[in-house]
PyMOL Python script that loads the backbone (N, CA, C, O; Angstrom):
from pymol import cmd

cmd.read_pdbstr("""\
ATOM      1  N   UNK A   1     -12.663  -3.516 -19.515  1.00  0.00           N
ATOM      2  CA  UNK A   1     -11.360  -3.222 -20.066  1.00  0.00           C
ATOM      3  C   UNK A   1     -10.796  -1.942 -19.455  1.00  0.00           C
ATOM      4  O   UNK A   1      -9.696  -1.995 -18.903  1.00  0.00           O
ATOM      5  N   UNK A   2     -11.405  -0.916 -19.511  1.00  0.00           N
ATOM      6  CA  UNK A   2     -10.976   0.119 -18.620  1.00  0.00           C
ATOM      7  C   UNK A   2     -10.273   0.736 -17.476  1.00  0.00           C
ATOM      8  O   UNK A   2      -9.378   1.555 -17.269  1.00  0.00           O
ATOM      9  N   UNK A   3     -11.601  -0.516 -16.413  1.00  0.00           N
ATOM     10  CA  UNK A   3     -11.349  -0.864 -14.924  1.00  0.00           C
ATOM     11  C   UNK A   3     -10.107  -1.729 -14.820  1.00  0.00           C
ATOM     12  O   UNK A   3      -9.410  -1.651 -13.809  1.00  0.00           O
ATOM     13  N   UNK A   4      -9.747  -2.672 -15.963  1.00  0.00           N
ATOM     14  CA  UNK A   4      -8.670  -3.368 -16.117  1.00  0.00           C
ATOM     15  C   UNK A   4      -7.325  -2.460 -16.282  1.00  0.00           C
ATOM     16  O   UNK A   4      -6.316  -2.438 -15.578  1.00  0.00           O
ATOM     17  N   UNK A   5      -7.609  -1.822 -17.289  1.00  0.00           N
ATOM     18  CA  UNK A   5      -6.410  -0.836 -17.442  1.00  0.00           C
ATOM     19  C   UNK A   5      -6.343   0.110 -16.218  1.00  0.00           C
ATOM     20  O   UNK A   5      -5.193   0.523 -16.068  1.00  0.00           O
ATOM     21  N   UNK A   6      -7.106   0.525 -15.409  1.00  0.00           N
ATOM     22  CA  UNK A   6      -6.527   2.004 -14.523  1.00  0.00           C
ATOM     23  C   UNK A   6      -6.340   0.912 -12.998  1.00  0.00           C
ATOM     24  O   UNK A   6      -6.449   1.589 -11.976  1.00  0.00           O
ATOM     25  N   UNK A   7      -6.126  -0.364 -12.768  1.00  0.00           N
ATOM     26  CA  UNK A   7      -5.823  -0.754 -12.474  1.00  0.00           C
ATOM     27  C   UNK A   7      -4.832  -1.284 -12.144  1.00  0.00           C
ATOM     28  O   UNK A   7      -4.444  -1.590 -11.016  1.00  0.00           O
ATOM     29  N   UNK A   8      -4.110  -1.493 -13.684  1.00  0.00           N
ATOM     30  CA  UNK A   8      -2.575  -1.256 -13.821  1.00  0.00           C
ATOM     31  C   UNK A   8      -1.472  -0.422 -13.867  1.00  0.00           C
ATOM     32  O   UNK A   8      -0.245  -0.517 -13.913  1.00  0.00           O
ATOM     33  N   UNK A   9      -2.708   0.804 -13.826  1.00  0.00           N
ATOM     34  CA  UNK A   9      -1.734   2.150 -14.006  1.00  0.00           C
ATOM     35  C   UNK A   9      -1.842   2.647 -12.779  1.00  0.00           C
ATOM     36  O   UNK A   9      -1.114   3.608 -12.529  1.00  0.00           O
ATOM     37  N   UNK A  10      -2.447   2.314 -12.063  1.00  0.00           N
ATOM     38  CA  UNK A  10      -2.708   2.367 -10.242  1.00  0.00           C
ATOM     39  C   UNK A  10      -1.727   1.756  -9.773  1.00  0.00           C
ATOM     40  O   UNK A  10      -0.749   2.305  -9.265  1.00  0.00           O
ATOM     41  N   UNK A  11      -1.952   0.140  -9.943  1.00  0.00           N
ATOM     42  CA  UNK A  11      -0.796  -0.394  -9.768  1.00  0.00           C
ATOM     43  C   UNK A  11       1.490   0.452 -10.001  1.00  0.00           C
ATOM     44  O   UNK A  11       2.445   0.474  -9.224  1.00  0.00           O
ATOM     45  N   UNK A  12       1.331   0.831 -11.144  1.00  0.00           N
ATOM     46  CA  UNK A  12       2.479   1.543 -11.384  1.00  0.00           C
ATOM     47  C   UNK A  12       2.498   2.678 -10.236  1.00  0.00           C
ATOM     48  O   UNK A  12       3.202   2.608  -9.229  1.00  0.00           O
ATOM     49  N   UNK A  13       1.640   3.704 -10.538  1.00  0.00           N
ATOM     50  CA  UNK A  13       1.133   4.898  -9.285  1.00  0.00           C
ATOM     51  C   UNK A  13       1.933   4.706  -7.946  1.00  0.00           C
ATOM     52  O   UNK A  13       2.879   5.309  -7.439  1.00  0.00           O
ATOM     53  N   UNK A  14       1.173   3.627  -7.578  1.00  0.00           N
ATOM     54  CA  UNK A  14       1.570   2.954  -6.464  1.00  0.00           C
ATOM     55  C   UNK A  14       2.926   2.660  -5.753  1.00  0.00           C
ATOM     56  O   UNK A  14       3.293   2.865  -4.596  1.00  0.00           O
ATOM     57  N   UNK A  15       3.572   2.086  -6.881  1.00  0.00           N
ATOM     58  CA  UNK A  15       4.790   1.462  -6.805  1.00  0.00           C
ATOM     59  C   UNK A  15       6.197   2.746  -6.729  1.00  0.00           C
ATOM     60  O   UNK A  15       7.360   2.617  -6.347  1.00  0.00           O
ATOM     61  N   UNK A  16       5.584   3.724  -7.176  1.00  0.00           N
ATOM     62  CA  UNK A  16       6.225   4.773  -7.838  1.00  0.00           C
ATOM     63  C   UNK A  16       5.882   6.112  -6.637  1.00  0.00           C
ATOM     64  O   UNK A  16       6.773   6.934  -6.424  1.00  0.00           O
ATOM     65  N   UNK A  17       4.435   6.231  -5.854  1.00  0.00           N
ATOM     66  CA  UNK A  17       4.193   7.404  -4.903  1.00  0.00           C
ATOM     67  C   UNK A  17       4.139   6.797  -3.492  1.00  0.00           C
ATOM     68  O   UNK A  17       3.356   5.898  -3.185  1.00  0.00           O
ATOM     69  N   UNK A  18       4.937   7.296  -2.744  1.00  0.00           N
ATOM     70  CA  UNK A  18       4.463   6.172  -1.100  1.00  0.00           C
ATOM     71  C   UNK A  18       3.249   6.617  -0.562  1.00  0.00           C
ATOM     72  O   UNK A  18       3.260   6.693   0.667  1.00  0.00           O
ATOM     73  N   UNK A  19       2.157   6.950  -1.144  1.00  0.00           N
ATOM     74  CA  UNK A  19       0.851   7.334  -0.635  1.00  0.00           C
ATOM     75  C   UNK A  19      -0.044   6.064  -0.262  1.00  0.00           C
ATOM     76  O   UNK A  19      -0.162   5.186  -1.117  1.00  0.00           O
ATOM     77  N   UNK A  20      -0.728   5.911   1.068  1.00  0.00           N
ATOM     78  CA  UNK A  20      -1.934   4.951   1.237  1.00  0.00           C
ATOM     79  C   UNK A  20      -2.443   4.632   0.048  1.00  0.00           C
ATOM     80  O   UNK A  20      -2.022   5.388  -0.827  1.00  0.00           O
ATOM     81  N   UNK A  21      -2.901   4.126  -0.189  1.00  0.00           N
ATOM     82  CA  UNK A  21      -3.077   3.261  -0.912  1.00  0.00           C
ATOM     83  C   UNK A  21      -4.896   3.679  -1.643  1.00  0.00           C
ATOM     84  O   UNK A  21      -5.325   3.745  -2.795  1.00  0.00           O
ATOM     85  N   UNK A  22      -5.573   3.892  -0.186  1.00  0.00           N
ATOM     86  CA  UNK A  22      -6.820   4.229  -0.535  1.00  0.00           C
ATOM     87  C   UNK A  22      -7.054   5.778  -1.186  1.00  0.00           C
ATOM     88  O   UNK A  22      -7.760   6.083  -2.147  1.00  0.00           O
ATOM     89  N   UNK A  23      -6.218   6.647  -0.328  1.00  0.00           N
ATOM     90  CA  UNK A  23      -5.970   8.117  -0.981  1.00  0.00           C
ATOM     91  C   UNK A  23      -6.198   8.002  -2.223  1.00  0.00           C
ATOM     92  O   UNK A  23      -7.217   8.260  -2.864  1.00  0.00           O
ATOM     93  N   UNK A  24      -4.422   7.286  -2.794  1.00  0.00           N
ATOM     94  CA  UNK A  24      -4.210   7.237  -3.901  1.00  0.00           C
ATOM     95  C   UNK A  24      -5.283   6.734  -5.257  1.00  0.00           C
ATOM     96  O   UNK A  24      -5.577   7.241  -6.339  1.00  0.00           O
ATOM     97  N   UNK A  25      -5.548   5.844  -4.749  1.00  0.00           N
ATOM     98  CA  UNK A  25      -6.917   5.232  -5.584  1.00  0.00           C
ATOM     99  C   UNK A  25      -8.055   5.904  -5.917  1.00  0.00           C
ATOM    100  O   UNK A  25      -8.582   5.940  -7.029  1.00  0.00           O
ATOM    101  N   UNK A  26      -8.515   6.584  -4.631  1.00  0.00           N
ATOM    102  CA  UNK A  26      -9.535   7.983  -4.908  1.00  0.00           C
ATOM    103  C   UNK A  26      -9.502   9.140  -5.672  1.00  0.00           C
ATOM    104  O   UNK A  26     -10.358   9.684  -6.371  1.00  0.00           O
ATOM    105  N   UNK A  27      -8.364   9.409  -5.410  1.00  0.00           N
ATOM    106  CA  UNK A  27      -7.524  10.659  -6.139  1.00  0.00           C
ATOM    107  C   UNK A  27      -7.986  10.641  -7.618  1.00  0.00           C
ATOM    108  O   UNK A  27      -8.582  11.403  -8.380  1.00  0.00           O
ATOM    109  N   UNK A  28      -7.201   8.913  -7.680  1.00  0.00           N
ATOM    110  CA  UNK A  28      -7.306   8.790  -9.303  1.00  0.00           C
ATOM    111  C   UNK A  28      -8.548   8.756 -10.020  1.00  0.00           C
ATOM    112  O   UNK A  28      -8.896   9.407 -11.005  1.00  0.00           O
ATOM    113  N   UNK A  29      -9.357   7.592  -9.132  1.00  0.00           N
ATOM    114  CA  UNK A  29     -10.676   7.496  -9.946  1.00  0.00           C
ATOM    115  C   UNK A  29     -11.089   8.803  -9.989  1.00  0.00           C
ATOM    116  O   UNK A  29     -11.454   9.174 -11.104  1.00  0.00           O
ATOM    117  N   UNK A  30     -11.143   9.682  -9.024  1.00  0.00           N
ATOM    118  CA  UNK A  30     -11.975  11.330  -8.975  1.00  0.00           C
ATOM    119  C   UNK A  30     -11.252  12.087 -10.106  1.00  0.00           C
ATOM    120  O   UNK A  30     -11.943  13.006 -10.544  1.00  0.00           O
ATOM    121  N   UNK A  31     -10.659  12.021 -10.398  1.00  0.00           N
ATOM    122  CA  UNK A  31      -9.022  13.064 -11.271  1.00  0.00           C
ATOM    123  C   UNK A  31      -9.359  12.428 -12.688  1.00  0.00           C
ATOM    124  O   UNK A  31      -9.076  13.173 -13.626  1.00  0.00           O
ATOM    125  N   UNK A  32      -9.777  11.491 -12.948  1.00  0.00           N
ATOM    126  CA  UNK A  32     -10.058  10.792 -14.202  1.00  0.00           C
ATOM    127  C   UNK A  32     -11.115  10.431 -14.522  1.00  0.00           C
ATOM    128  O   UNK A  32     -11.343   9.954 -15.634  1.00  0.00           O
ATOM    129  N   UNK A  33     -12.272  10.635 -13.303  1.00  0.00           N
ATOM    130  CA  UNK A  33     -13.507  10.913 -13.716  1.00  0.00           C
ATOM    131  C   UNK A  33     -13.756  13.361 -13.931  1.00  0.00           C
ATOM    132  O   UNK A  33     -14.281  14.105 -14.759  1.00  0.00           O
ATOM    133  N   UNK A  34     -13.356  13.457 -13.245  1.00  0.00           N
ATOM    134  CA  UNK A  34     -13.381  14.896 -13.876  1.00  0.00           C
ATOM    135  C   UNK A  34     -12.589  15.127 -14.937  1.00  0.00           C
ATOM    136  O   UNK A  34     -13.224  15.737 -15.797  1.00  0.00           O
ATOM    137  N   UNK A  35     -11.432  14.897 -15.266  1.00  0.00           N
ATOM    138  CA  UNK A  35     -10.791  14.882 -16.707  1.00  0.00           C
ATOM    139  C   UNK A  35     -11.679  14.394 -17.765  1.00  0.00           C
ATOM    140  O   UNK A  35     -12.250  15.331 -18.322  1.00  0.00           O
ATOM    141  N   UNK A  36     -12.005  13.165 -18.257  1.00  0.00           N
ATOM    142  CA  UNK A  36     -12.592  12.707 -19.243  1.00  0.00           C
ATOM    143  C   UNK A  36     -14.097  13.035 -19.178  1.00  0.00           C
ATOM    144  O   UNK A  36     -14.818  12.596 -20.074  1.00  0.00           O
ATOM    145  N   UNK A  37     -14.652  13.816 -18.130  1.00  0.00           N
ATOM    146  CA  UNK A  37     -15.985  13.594 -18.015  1.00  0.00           C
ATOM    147  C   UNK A  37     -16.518  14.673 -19.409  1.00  0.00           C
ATOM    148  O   UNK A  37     -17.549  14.502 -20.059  1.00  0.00           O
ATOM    149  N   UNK A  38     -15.825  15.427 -19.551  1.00  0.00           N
ATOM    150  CA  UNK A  38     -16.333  16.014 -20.686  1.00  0.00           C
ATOM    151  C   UNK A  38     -16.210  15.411 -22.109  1.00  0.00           C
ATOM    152  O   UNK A  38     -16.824  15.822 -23.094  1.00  0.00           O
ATOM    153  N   UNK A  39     -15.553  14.640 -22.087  1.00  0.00           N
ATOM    154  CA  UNK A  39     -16.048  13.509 -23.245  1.00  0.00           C
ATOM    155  C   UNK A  39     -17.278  13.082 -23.558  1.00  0.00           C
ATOM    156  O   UNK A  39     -17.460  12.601 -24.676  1.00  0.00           O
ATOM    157  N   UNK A  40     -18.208  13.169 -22.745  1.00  0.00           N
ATOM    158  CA  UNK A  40     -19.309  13.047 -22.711  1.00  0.00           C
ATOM    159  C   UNK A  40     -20.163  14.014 -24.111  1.00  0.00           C
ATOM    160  O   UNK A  40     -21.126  13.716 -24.817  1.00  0.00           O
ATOM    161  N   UNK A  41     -19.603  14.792 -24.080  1.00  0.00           N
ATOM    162  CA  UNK A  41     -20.292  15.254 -25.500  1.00  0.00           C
ATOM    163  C   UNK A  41     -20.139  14.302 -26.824  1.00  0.00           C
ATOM    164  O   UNK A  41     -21.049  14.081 -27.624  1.00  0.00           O
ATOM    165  N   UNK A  42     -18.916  13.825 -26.891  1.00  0.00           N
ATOM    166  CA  UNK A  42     -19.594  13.118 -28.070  1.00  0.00           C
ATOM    167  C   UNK A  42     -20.303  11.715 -28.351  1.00  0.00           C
ATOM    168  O   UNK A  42     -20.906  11.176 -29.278  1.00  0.00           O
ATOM    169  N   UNK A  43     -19.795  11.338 -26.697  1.00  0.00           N
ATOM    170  CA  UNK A  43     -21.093  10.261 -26.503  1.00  0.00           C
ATOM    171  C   UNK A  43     -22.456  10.734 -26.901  1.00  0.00           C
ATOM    172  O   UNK A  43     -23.223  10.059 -27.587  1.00  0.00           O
ATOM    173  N   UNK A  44     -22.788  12.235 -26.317  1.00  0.00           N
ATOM    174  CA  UNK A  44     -24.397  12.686 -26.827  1.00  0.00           C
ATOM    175  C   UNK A  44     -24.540  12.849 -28.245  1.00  0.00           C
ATOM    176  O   UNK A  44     -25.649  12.712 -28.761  1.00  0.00           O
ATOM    177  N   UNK A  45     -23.132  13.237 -29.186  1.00  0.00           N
ATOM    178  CA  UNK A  45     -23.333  13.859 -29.983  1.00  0.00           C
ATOM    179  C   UNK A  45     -23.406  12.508 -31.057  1.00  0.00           C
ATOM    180  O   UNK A  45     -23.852  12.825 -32.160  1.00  0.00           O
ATOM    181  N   UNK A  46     -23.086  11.240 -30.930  1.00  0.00           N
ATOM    182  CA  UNK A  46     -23.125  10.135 -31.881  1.00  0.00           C
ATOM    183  C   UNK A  46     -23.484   9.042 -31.153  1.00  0.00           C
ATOM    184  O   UNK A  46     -22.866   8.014 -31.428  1.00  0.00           O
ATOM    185  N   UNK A  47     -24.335   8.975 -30.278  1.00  0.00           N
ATOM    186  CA  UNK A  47     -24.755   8.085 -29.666  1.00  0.00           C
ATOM    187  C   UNK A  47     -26.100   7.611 -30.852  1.00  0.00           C
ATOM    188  O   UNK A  47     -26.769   8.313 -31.611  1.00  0.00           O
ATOM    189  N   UNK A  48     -26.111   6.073 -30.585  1.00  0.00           N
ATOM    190  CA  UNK A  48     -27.593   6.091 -31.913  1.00  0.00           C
ATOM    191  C   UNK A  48     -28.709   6.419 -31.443  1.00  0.00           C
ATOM    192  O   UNK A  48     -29.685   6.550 -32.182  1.00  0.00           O
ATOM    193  N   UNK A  49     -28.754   6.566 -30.437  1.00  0.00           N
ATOM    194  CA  UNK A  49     -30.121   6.536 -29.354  1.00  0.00           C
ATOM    195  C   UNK A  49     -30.493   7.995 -29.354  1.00  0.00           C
ATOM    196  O   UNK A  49     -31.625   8.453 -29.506  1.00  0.00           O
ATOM    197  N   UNK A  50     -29.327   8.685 -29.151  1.00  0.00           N
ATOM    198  CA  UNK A  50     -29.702  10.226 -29.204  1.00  0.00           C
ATOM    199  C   UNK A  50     -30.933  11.149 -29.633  1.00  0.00           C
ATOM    200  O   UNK A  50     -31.457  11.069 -30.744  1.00  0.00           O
ATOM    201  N   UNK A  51     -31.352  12.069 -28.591  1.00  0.00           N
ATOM    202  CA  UNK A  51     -32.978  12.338 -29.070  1.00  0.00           C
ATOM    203  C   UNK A  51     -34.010  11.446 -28.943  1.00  0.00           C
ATOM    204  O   UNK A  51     -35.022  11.646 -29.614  1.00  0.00           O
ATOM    205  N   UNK A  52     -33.939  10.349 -28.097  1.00  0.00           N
ATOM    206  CA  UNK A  52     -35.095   9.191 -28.068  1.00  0.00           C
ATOM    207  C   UNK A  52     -35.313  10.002 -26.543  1.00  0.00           C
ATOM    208  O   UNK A  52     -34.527  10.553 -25.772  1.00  0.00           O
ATOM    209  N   UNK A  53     -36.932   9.750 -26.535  1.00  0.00           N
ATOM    210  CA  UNK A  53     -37.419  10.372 -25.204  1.00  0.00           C
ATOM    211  C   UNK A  53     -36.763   9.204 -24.080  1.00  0.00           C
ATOM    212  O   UNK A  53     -36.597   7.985 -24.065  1.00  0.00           O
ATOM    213  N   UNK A  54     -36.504  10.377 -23.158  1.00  0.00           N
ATOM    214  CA  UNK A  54     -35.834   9.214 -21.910  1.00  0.00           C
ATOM    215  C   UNK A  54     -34.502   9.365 -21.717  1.00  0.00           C
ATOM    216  O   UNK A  54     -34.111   9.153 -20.569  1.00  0.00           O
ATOM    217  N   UNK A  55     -33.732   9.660 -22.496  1.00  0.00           N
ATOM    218  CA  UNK A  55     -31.996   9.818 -22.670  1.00  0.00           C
ATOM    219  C   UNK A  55     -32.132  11.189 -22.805  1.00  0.00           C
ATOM    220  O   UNK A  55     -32.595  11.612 -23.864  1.00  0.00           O
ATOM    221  N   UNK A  56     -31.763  12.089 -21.789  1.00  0.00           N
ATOM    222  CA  UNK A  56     -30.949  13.508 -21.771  1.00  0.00           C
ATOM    223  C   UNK A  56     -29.540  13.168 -21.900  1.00  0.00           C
ATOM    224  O   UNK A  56     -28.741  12.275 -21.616  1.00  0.00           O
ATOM    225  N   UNK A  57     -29.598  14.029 -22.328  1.00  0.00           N
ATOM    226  CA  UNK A  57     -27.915  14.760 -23.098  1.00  0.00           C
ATOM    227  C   UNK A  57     -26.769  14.728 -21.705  1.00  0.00           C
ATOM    228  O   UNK A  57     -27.048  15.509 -20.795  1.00  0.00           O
ATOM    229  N   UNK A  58     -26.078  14.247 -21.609  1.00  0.00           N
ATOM    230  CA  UNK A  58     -25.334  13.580 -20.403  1.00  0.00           C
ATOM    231  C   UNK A  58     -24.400  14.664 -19.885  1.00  0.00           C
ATOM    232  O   UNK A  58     -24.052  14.632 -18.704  1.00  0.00           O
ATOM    233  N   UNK A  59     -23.901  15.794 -20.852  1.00  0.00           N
ATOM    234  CA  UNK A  59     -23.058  16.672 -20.174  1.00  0.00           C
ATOM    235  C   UNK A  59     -24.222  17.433 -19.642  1.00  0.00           C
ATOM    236  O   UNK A  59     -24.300  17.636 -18.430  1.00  0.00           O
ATOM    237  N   UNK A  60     -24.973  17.791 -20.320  1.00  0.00           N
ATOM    238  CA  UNK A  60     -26.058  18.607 -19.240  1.00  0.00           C
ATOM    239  C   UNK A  60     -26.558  18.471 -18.426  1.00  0.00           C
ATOM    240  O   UNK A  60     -27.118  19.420 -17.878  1.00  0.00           O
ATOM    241  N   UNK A  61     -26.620  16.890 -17.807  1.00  0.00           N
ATOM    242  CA  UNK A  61     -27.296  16.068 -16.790  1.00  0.00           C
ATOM    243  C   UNK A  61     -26.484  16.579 -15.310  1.00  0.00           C
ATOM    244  O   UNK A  61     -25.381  16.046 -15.183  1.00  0.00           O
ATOM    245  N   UNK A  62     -26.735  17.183 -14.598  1.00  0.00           N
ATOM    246  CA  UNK A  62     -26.260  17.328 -13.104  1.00  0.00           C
ATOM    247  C   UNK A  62     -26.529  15.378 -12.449  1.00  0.00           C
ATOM    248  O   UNK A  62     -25.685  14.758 -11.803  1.00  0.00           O
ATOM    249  N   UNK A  63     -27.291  15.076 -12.686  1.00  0.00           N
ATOM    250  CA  UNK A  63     -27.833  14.348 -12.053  1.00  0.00           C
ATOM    251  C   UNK A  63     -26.805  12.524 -12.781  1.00  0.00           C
ATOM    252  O   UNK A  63     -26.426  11.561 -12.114  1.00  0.00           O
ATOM    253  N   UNK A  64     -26.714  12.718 -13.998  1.00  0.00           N
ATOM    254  CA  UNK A  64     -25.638  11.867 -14.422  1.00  0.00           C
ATOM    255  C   UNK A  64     -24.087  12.149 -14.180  1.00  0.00           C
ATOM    256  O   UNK A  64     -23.325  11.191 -14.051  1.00  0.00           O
ATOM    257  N   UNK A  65     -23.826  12.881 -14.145  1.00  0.00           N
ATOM    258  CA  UNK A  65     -22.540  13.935 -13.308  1.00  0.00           C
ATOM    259  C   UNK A  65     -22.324  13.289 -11.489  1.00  0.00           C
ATOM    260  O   UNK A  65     -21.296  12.856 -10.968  1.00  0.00           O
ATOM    261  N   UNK A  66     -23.402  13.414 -11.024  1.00  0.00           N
ATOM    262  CA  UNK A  66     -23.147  12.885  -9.411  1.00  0.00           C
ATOM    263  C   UNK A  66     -23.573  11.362  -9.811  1.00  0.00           C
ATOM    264  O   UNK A  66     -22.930  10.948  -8.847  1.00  0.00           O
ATOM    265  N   UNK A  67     -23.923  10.556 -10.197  1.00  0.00           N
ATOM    266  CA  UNK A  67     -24.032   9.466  -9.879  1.00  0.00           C
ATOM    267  C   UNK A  67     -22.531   8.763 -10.605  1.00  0.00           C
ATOM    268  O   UNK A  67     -21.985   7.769 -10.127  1.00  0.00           O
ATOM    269  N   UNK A  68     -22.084   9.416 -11.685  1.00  0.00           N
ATOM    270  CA  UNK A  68     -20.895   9.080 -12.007  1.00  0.00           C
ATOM    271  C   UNK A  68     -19.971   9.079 -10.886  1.00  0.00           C
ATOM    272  O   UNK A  68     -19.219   8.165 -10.550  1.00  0.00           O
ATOM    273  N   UNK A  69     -20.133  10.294 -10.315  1.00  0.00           N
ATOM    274  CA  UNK A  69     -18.893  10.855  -9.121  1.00  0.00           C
ATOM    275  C   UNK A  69     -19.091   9.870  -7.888  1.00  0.00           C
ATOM    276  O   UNK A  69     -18.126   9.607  -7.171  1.00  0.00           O
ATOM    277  N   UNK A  70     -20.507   9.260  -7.615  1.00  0.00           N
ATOM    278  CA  UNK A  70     -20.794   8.086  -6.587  1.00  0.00           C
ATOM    279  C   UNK A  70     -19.600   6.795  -7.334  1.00  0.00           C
ATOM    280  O   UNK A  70     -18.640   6.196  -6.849  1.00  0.00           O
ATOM    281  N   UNK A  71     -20.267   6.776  -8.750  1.00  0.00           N
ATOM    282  CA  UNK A  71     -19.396   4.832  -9.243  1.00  0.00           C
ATOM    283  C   UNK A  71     -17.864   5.101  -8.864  1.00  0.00           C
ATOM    284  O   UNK A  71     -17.010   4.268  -8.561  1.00  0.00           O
ATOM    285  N   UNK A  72     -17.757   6.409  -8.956  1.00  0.00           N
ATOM    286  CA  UNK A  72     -15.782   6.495  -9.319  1.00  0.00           C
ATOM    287  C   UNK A  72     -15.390   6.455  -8.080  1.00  0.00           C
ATOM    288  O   UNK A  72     -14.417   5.732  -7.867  1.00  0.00           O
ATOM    289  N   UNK A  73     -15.880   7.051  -7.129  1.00  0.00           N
ATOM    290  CA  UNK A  73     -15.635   7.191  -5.598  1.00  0.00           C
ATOM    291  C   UNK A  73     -15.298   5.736  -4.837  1.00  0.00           C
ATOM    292  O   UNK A  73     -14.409   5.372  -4.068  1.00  0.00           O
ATOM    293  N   UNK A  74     -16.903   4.850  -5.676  1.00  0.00           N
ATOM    294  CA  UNK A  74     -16.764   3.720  -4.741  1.00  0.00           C
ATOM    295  C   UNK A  74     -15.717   2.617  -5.439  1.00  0.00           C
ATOM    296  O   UNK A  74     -15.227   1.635  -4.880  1.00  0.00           O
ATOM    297  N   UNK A  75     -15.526   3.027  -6.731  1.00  0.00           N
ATOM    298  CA  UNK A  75     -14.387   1.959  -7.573  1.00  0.00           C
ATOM    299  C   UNK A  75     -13.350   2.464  -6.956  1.00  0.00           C
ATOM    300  O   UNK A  75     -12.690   1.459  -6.690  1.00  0.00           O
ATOM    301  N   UNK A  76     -12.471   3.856  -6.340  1.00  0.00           N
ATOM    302  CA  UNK A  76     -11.982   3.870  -5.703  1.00  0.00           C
ATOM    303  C   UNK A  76     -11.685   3.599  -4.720  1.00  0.00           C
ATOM    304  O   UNK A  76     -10.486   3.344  -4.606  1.00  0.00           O
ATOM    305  N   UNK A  77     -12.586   3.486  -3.407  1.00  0.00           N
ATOM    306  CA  UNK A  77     -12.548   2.689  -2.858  1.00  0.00           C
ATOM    307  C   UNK A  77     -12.298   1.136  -2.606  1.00  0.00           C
ATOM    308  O   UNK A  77     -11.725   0.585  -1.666  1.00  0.00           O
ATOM    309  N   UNK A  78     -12.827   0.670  -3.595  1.00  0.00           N
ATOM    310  CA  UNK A  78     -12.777  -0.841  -3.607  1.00  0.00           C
ATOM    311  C   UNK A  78     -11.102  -1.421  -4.087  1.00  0.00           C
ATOM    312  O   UNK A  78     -10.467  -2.366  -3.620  1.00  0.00           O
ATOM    313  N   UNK A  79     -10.618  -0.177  -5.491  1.00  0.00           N
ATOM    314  CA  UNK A  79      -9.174  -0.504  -5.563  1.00  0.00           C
ATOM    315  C   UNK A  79      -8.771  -0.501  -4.285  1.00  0.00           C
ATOM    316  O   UNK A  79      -8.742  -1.637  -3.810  1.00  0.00           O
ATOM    317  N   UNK A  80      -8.284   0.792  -3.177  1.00  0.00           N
ATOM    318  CA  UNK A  80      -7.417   0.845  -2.513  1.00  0.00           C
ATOM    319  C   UNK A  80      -7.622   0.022  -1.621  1.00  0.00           C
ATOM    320  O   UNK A  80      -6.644  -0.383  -0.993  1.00  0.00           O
ATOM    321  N   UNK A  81      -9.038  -0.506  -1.273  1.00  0.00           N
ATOM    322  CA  UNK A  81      -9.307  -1.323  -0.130  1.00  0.00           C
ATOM    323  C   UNK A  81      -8.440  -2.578  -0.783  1.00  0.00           C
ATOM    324  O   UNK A  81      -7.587  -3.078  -0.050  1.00  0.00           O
ATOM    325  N   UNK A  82      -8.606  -3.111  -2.107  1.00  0.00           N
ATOM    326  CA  UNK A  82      -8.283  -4.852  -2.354  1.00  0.00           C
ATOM    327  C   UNK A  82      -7.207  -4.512  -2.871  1.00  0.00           C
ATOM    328  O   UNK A  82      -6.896  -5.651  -3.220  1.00  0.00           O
ATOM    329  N   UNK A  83      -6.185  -3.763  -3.293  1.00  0.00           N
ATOM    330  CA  UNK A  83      -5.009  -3.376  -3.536  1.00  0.00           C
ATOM    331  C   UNK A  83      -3.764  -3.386  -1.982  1.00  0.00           C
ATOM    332  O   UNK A  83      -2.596  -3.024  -2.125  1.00  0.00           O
TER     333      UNK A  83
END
""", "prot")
cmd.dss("prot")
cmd.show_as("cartoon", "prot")
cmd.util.cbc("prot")
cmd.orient("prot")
């Protein structure tokens, strides 16, 4: 649902900035993965799982932080490429 929605709002983006296409797409996924990424606290903070060995606390995670920044990069990519 998400990927659905920033899809459409890419789509608008698009229609609206004369930027490549792939730029633009990167921009966004990167710009809206650092914006919301701090949301991540209250995923830790009401998650049910929370405190089960194995699940670190996700804003503190460096390591969940870059692999996020890998998915958003390459969903960017893939918009501007099939866009």
């Amino acid at each position: 649902m998400n990927g659905a929605v920033f899809g459409l709002v890419y789509c608008e983006a698009r229609r609206r900035w004369p930027q490549r296409p792939r730029r633009l797409a990167m921009s966004m996924a990167l710009g809206e993965h650092v914006a919301l990424y701090p949301l991540s606290y209250f995923v830790d903070r009401f998650h049910p799982r929370r405190g089960t060995r194995g699940i670190p606390p996700l804003l503190e995670n460096p390591r969940a932080f870059a692999q996020a920044t890998w998915r958003h990069t390459i969903f960017g990519l893939v918009l501007g490429r099939l866009a």
